[in-house]
BADOKOL-993238 format. One record per residue (C-alpha): residue number from 1; residue in one letter; x negated, y, z negated. Coordinates in nm, 4 decimals, padded with zeros to 6 digits. Each point is the difference from the previous one (the first is absolute). Layout:
// BADOKOL-993238
<NUM a <X Y Z>> ...
This chain:
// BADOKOL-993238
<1 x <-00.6711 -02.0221 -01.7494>> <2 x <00.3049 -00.1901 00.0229>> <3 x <00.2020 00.3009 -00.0630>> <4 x <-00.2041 00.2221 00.2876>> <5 x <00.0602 -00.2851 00.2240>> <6 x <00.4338 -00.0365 -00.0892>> <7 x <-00.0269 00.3988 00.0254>> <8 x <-00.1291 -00.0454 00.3409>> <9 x <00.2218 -00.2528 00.1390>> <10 x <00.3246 00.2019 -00.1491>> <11 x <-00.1326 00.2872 00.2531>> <12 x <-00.0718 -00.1879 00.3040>> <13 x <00.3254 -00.1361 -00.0583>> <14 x <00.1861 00.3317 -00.0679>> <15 x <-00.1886 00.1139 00.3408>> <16 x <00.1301 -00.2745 00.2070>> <17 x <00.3726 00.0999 -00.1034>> <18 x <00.2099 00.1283 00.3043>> <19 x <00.1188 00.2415 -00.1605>> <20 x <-00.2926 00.1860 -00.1609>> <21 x <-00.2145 -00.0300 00.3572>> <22 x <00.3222 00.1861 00.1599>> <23 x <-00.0728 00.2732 -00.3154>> <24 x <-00.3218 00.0243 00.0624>> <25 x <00.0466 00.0613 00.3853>> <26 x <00.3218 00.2911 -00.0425>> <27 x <-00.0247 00.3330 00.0475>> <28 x <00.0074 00.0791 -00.3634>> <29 x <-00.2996 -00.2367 -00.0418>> <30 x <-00.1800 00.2111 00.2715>> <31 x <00.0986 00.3367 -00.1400>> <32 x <-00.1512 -00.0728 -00.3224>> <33 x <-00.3186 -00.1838 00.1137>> <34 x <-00.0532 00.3209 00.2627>> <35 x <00.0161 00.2185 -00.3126>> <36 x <-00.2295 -00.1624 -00.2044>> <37 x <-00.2472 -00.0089 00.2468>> <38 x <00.0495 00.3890 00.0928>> <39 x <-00.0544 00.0713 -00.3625>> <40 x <-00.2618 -00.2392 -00.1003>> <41 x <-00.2119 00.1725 00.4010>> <42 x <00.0705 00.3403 -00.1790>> <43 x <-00.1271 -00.0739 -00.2993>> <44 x <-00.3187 -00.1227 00.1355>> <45 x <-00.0218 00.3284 00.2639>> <46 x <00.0301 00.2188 -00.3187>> <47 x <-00.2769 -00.2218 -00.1508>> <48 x <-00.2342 00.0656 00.2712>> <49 x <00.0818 00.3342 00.0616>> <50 x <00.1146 -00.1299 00.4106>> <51 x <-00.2960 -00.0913 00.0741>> <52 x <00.0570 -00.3631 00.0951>> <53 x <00.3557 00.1099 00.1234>> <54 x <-00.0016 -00.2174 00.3201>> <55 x <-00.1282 -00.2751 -00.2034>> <56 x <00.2476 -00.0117 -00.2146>> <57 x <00.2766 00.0223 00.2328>> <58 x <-00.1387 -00.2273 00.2020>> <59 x <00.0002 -00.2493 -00.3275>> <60 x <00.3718 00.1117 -00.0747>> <61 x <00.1028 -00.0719 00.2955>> <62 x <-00.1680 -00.3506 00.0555>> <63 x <00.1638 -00.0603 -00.2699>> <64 x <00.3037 00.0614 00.0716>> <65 x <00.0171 -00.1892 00.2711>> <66 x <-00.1484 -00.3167 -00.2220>> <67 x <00.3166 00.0513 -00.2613>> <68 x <00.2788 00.1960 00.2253>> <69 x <00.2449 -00.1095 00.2060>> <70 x <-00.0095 00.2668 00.2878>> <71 x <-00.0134 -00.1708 00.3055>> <72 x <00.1660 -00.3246 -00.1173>> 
């Protein structure tokens, strides 16, 4: 496991970089994460023919505000 665990430390380390939290938090960064998350809600309203639409915005949305940066 001694790979796993370098693997592991290379990413919290990478994470912890100034300049890849300011990437994370642009506006480019929030475009794409907002259209992933529309796409991956469609997909699962298509799934389930709309019937758990509110659910699954609801879910999309919670999300989004777990990973976006709106509001920051």
């Amino acid at each position: 496991m001694a790979g796993f665990d370098d693997v592991t430390k290379k990413a919290q380390e990478f994470l912890k970089d100034n300049k890849v939290t300011d990437a994370l938090k642009s506006d480019k960064a929030e475009g794409i994460s907002d259209s992933i998350l529309d796409a991956v809600a469609s997909a699962a309203d298509r799934a389930t023919g709309g019937k758990h639409h509110d659910k699954i915005q609801q879910a999309r949305d919670a999300a989004d505000k777990k990973i976006g940066n709106d509001g920051v």
